[in-house]
N, C-alpha and C positions, 0 to 999 in steps of 0.2 A: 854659496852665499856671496862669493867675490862678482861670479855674475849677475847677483841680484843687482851689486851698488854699481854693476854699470851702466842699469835700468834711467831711466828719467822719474824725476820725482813722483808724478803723474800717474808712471810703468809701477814704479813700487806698490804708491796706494793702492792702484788697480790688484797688484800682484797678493798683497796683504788680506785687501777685502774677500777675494775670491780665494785666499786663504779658509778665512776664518767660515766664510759662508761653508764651506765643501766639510770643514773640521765638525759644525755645528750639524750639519745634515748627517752626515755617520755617527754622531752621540745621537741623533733623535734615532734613527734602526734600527742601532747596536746596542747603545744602551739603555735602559728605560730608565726612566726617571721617575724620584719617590714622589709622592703626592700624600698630601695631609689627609685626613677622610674627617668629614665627608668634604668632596668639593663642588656638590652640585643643587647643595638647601641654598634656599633664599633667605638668607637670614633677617629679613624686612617684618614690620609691622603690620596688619592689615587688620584693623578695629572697624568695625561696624558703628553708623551713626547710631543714635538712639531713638530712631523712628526707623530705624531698619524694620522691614518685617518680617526680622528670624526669630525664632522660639529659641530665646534665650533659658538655656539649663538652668540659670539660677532662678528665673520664676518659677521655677517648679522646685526649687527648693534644695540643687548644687550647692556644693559651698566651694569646691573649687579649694581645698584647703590641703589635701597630701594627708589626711586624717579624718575625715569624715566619709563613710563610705557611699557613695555617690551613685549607687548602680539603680537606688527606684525612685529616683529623682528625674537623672538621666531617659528611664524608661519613659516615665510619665510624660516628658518632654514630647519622646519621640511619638506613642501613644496620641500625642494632640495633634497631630496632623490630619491630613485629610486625604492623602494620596493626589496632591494639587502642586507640587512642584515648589515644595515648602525649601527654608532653609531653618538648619539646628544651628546654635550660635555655642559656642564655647568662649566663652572669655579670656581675658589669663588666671591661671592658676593651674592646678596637680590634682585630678577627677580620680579619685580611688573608686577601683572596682572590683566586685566580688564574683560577678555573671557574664556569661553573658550580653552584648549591647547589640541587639537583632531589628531590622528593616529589610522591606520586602522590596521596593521599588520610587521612583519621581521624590529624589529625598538627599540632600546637599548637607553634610557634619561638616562644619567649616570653625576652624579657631583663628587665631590671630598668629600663630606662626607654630614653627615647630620648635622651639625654644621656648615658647612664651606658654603652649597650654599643651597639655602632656594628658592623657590617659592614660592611668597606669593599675595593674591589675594587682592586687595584693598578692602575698608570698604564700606560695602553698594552696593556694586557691583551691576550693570543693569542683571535682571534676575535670581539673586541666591537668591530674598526676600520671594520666597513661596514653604515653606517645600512638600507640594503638586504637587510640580512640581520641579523637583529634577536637579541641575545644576553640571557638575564634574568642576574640576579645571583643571584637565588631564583627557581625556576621550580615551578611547580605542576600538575599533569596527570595523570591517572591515563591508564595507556599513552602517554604522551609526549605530542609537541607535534605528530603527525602520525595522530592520532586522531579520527575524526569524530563527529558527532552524539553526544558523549561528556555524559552529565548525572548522572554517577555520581562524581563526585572530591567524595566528601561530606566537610563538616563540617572547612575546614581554616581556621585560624587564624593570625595571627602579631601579636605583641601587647610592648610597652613596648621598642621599639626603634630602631635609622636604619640606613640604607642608603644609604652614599656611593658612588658607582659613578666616581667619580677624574677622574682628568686622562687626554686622549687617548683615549676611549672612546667615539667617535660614533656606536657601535652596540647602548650599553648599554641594557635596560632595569632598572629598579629591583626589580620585581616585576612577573611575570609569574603571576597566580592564576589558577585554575579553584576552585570552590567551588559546593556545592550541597546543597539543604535546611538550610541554615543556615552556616557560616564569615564569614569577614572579617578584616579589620586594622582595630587599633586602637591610637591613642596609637604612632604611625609620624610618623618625620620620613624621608622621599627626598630625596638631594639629588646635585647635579652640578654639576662646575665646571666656568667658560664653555668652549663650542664641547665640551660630551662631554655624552652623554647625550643618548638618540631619546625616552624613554620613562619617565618615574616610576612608574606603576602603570597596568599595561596589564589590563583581562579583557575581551578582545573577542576569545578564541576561542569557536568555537561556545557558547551556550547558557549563557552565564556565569550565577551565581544560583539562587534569592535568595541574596543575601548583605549583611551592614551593614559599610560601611567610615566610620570615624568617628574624631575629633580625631586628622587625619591633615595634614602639612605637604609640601607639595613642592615644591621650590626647584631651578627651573634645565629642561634637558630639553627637545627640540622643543616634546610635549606634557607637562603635568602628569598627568593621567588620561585613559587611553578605555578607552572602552565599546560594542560592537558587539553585532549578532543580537537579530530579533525576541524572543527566548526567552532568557531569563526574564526575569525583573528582578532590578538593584542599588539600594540605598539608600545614601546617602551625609550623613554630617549633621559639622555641622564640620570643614571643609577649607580649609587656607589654602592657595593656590596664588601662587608670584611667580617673574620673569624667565623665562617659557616662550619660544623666540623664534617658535612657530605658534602656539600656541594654549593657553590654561590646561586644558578639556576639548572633548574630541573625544568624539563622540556619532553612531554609527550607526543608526539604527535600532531606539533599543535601550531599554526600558525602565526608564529610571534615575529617580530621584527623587531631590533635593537640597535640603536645608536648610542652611542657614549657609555658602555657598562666601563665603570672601573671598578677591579674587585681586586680585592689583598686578598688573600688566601695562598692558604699552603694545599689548598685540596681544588679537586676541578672547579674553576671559573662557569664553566657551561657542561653540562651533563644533559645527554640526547639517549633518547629509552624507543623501547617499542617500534624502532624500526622505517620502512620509509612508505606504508601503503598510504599515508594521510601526512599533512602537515610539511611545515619548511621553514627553517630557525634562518632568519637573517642577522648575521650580527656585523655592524659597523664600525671604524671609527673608534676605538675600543683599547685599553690598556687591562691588561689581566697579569697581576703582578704577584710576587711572592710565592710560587709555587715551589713544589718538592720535586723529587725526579720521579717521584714513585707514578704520578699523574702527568695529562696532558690538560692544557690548559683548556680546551675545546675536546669532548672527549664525548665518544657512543655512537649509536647507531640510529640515523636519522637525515633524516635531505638535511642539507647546507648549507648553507651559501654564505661566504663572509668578505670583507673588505677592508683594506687597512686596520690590521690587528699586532698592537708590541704584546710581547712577554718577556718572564723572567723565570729562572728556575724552575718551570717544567722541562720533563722532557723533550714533548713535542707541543707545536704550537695546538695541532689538531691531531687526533685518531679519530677517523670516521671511517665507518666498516676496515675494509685491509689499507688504507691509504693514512700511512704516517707522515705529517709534515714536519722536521724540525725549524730549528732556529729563532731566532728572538724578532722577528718581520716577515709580514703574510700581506703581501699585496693584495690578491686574491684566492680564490679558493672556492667551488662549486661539485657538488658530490654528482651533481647531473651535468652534462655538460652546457657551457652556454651557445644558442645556436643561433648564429646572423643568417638576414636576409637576403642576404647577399656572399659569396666567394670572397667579394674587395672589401668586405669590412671585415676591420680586424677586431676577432674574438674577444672582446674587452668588454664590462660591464659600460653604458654610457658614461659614467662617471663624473653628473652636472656637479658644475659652485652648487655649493651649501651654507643658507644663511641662517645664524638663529636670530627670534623674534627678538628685537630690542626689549630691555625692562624697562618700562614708562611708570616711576614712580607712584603707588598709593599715598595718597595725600592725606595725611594723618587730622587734617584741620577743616571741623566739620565744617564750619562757617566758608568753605570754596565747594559745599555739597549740593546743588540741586536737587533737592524730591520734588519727583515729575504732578504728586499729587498736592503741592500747594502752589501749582499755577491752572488749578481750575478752575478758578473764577475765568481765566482765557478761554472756557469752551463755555462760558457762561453757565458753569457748572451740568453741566451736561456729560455723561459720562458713555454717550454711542458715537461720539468721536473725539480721541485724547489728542488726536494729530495737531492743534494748536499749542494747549500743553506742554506736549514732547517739546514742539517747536521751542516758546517759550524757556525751557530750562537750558536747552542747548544753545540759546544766545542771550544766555542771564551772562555769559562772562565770568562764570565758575570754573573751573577744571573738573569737576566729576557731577557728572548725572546718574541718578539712580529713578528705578520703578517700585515702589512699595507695590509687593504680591498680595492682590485682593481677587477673590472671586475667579478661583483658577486660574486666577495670573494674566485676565485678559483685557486687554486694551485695544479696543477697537479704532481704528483711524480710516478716514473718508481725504486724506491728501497725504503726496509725498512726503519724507521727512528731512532734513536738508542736512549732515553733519557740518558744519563747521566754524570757524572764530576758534574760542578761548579752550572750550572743553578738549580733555585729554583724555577723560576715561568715560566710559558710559558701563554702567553694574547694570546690569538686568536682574539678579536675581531669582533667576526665573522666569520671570514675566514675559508674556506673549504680545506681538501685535499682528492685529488680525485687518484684511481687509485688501483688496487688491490694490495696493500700493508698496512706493518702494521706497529704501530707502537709501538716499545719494550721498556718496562722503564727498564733501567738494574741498577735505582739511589740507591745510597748508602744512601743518605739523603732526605729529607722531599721536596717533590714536586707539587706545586699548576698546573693545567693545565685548563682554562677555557676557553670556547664559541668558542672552536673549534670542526669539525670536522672531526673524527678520522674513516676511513673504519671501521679498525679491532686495537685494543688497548691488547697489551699483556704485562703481570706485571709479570715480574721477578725476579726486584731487591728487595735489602734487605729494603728497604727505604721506611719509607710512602709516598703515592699520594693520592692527594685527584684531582678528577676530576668533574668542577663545570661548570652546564650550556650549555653541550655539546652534541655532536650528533653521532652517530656510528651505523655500521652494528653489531658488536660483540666486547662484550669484556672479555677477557680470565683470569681469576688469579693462576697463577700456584703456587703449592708447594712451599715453601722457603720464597715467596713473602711477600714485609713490608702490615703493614695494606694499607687498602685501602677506602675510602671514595667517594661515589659517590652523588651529588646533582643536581636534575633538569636533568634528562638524558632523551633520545631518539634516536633511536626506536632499537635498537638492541639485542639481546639476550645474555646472560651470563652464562659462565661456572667456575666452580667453581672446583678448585683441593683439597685434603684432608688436612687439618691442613692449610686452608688459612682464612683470615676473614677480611669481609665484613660488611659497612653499607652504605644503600642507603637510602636517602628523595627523594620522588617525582620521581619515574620510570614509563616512558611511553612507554609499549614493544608493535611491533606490527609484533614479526617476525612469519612464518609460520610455521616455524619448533617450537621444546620444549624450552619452552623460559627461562627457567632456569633451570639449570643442577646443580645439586650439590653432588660433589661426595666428600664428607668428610669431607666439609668444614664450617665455621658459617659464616651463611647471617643474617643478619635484615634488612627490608626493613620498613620504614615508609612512607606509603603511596602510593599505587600499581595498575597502570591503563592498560588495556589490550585491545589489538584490535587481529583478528584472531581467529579463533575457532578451535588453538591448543592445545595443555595440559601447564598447567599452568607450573608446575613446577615437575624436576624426583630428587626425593632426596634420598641419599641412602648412604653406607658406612660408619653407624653413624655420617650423618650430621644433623646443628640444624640450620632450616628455620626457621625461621617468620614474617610472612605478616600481617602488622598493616595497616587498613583504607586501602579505595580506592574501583574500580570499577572493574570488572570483566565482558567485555563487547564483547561478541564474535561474532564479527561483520563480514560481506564480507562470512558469508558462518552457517554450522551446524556441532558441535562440533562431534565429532565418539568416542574419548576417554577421562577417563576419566579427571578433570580438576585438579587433585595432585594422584602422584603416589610416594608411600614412602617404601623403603625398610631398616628394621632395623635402623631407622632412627628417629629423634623428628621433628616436626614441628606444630607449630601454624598458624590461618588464621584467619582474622576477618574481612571482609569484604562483600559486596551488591555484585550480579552478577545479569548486567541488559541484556534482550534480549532472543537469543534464546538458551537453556539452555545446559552444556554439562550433557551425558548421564547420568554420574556418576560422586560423588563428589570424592571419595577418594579410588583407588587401594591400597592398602596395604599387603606388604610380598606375593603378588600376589592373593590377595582375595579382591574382589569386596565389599565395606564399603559402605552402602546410608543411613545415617541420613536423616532421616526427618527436613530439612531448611526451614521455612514459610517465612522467613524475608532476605534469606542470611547466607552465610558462616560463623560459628565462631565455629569451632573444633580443638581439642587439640588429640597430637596423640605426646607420651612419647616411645622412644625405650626402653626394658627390660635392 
């Protein structure tokens, strides 16, 4: 201390701050820290105008009241669709139900939050009392639940809501999804009171995926989530799980990638089954707290792969096969080895910045709402081209543009579309636009665009977009361009200009040509599913790729080259390739690289 105060005042500060900094970094390692649950609902309002065009449950005769039983109302509801890319509306209130709530495919349950509209399953419920024979609350499947090798239940959704499955329900599940080429749950609260409930959020019939499930809580339930089947893959990115009494997730064989699980639990966090001939659990980023010693927080037998992971009172952070890792911090951790392209690159996961998408406020106040369909008189009421229209709404000087879904959802346009001025959000709904045209964001400020249908999407302005839930042939990010966020997309391919950056959850590409181009720019993608026996991705002009989790499935044909080609460039890859395999894993600086993969990709390749 006496030589501290010989220091200069200057020496102290310095000596103090570099203190405190080194004190704070050994409490984040060593100690983990409580966290309230849940921490990752949105706890926001999101009300549909009243020209929305969802099938609103109370026209069919909901009450929405926590005492009227709600389930053939509810049915009726969903019954009025048309397999057209509808949306079901929940309002607020407390949906009792006695059944059953089943849909097959192209079909979005959306409420106003998960605080505000709840469906909840009465106590004791007829059929949900034997854990051996497994009941959802919401079930999902196109042809039912005794349907094989099924990969067609596309594009299903359920978004700002909970799901209580009661008292006395030992057979309940919460959600029972099938989803493919894009769907998921979002901003979902599951829960179960003690001794009810087998299951929160099950997708481990055949072939589940891709799909993004995200700020999702589950509380209660054997398990929190599982996931089963080589084929496909899930993406999961903030998930609080607590009081499971098996396990928080349960993991067959299956494809999944996870960022941000935070789970309390006294029992394993992550439970891995059946071994490693399929599938690869990636977990991120990660707090798994509360455990006992009897358990490891990360536990069984299964590929691996994890990264930056605290615990607390397990024994060990991971037991996978005979490799036990203790202590309370797991930098990394891979059950296969990782293998570089090189001798001089050091063995490390890439390990790019990681942004999440900004929250651009739902504007509660219909009168800042554009519908795109009362600026028809703009196409002179002509409905084989909306491209004026659209135009029109997006430079009314409102913040939110919406498409009412009519007629399968389609909107045809014969001219570009131009995003920018006032609007903040753009709702699709569903809704399609058709026609070879594209649509240019030229916005200066921060841009939400979901569950639309874009051909081709090119990003110019200085302004972040975050694009959620959507569908495209291509989408372009040129130079200059604000950040860009992309979640739950399909099927189109991406090009990437020099100094632009990119993060994607949950990409399902299935173009025929090179399906990611990257010429300069930074990508991260979490969670990466492939259909076509193209080349994965051409990266080059000191850009920095990385591909976290997901499937590599090169279907409809026989790959010719190889599946990443990297010139003077970084990229990382950690993922399964199911099928028939491409020639070769990695061209490099134009030399042929083949690691020996037993298990699947996970190579590191650093530019000089």
């Amino acid at each position: 201390m006496h030589g501290i105060m010989k220091l200069s005042r200057f020496q102290r500060i310095f000596f103090l701050c570099f203190l405190v900094a080194l004190v704070t970094t050994l409490l984040y390692v060593f100690i983990p820290a409580k966290e309230a649950f849940p921490t990752s609902i949105i706890d926001k309002n999101f009300p549909l105008p009243p020209k929305a065009p969802a099938i609103n449950v109370k026209d069919f005769g909901a009450k929405g009241d926590g005492k009227t039983d709600d389930t053939v109302a509810i049915k009726k509801a969903i019954a009025a669709t048309s397999n057209a890319w509808e949306q079901i509306y929940f309002p607020q209130g407390t949906y009792l139900v006695s059944d059953e709530i089943s849909w097959q495919r192209f079909l979005t349950l959306r409420g106003v939050g998960p605080r505000r509209t709840i469906i909840k399953l009465k106590a004791n419920a007829i059929g949900y009392n034997d854990p051996k024979n497994r009941k959802a609350v919401l079930f999902c499947r196109l042809n039912g639940k005794e349907a094989k090798h099924n990969n067609i239940s596309h594009s299903n959704h359920i978004l700002n809501l909970s799901i209580n499955v009661g008292s006395g329900n030992p057979g309940a599940v919460g959600i029972d999804l099938s989803s493919h080429n894009g769907g998921g749950i979002e901003n979902v609260i599951v829960s179960a009171a003690d001794n009810s409930g087998l299951i929160g959020i099950a997708m481990d019939r055949d072939g589940p995926g891709p799909a993004l499930v995200n700020h999702v809580a589950v509380s209660g339930f054997n398990y929190g989530l599982t996931t089963n089947w080589g084929v496909y893959s899930m993406t999961f990115e903030y998930i609080d799980l607590e009081k499971q009494r098996v396990a928080g997730f349960l993991s067959s064989q299956h494809n999944a990638v996870v960022r941000h699980l935070h789970s309390r639990n006294r029992v394993p966090a992550v439970q891995l089954s059946d071994g490693r001939d399929y599938g690869l659990f990636v977990l991120l980023d990660s707090n798994l707290f509360g455990g006992i010693s009897k358990y490891s927080a990360i536990q069984g037998n299964g590929e691996l792969f994890v990264r930056n992971i605290r615990s607390s009172g397990y024994r060990a952070i991971v037991s996978n096969f005979d490799k036990r890792i203790g202590g309370n911090y797991l930098k990394q951790y891979s059950s296969s080895p990782l293998q570089a392209s090189s001798k001089k690159v050091n063995i490390t996961s890439l390990n790019l910045p990681i942004e999440d998408a900004p929250y651009i406020q739902w504007d509660e106040d219909f009168s800042k709402w554009a519908n795109i369909q009362d600026y028809k008189a703009v196409n002179n009421n002509k409905t084989d081209d909306w491209g004026p229209a659209i135009q029109a709404g997006i430079d009314s000087g409102k913040s939110t543009v919406y498409f009412p879904n009519f007629t399968h959802a389609a909107y045809p346009i014969k001219r570009d579309i131009i995003v920018r001025g006032a609007v903040k959000r753009i709702v699709g709904l569903s809704a399609h636009l058709y026609g070879d045209h594209t649509v240019i964001f030229k916005n200066t400020k921060p841009v939400t665009i979901e569950q639309l249908d874009m051909p081709i999407a090119d990003f110019q302005g200085s302004g972040t977009v975050v694009v959620k839930r959507s569908l495209g042939a291509k989408l372009k990010i040129r130079k200059g361009a604000g950040k860009v966020f992309i979640e739950d997309y399909c099927c189109g391919n991406i090009e990437i200009e020099k100094g632009a950056q990119v993060w994607i959850r949950s990409y399902n590409v299935e173009s025929k040509d090179i399906k990611i181009r990257n010429n300069g720019g930074n990508l991260w993608i979490l969670g990466l599913k492939t259909e076509q026996p193209s080349q994965i991705l051409d990266n080059r002009q000191n850009a920095f790729t990385e591909i976290i989790g997901g499937l590599i499935y090169p279907a409809q044909g026989t790959p010719t080259q190889p599946m990443y080609r990297n010139e003077a460039s970084s990229f990382g890859a950690y993922h399964r390739e199911f099928g028939s395999g491409y020639p070769h894993v990695l061209q490099e600086n134009g030399v042929i690289i083949d690691p020996a993969f037993a298990r699947g990709v996970r190579i590191v390749s650093k530019a000089k």
